[in-house]
C-alpha positions as CSV (number, residue, x, y, z in Angstrom):
1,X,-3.1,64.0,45.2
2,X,-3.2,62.9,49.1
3,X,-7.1,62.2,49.2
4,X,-5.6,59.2,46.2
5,X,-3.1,57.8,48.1
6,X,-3.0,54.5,50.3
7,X,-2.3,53.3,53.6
8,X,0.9,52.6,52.7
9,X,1.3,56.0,50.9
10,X,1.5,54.2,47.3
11,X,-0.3,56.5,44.4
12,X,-2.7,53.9,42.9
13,X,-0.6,53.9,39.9
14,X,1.8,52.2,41.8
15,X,-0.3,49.3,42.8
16,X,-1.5,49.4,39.1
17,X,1.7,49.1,37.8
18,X,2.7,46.7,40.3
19,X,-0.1,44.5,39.2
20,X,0.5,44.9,35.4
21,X,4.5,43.1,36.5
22,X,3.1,40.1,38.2
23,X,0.2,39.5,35.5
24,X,3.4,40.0,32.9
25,X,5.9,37.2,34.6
26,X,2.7,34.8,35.2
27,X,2.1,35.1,31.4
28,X,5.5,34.7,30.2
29,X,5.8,31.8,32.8
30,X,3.0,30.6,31.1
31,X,4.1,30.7,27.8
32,X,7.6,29.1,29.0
33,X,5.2,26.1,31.1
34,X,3.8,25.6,27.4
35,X,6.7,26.2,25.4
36,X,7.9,22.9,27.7
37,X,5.2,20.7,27.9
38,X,4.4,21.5,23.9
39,X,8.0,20.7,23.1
40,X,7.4,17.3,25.5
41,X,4.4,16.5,23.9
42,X,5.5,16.8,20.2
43,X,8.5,14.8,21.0
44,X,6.8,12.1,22.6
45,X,3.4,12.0,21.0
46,X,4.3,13.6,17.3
47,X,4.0,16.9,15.7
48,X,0.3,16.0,14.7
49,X,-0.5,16.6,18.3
50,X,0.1,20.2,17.9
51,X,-3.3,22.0,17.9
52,X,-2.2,25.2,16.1
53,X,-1.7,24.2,12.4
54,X,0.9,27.3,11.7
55,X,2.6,25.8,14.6
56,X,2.6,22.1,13.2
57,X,3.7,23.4,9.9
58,X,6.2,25.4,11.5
59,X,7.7,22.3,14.0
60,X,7.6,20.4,10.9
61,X,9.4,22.6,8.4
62,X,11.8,24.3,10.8
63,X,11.7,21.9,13.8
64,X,10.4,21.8,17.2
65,X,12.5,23.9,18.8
66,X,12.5,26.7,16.4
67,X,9.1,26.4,15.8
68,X,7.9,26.6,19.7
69,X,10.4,29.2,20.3
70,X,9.4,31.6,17.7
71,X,6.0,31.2,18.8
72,X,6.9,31.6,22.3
73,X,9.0,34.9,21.3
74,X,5.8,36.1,19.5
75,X,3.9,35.9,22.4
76,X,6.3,37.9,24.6
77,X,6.5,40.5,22.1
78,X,2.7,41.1,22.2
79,X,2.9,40.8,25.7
80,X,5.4,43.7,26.3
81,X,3.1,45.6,24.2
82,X,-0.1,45.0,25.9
83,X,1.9,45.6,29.4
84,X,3.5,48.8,27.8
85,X,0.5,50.6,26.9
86,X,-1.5,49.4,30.1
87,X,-3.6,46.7,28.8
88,X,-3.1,44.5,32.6
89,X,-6.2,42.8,32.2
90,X,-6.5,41.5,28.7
91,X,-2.9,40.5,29.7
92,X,-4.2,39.0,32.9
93,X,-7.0,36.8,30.3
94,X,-4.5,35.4,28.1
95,X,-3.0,34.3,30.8
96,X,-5.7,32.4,32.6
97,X,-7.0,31.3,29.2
98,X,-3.4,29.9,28.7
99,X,-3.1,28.1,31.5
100,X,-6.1,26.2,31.3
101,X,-6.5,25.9,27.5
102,X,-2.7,24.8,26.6
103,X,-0.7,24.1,29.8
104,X,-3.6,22.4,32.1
105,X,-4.6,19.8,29.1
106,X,-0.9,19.2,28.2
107,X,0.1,18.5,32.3
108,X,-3.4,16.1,32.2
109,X,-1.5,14.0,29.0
110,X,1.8,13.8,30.2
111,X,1.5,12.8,33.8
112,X,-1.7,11.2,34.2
């Protein structure tokens, strides 16, 4: 076990672990940056700016408050999962797909 440990006398399943934290509050941050600018966005612009049908259906039947945060609670919950059974880089893609597939284009529409 000592040739595995580093400098600073962390097992590498430390770092890993460590890693698979920050990558989970960067996605739920994420998901909260787009749970804010969607709800922004809707409310300014209309539901029909909403991308996701099941969302739109959702803001429309339920409003857009229940809608985005059931959506948003969704996402958490898969998230835990992934971070649970060590899935740190698919969680780590979602992320980065998130924040420049949902929060970068809604930022670019709402402050110019």
């Amino acid at each position: 076990m000592a040739q595995f440990q580093s400098a600073v006398g962390e097992a590498p399943a430390a770092h890993s672990r460590l890693f698979g934290d920050i990558i989970w509050v960067l996605f739920i941050a994420s998901q909260a940056a787009d749970g804010v600018c969607t709800y922004l966005g809707l409310r300014l612009f209309g539901i029909g700016m909403e991308g996701n049908p099941l969302i739109g259906w959702y803001a429309t039947t339920f409003g857009i408050g229940a809608a985005l945060t059931s959506a948003k609670l969704l996402a958490a919950s898969c998230a835990a999962f992934l971070h649970c059974v060590g899935r740190h880089m698919t969680l780590a893609s979602l992320t980065v797909l998130y924040l420049l597939g949902a929060v970068w284009p809604w930022t670019q529409l709402l402050w110019p």
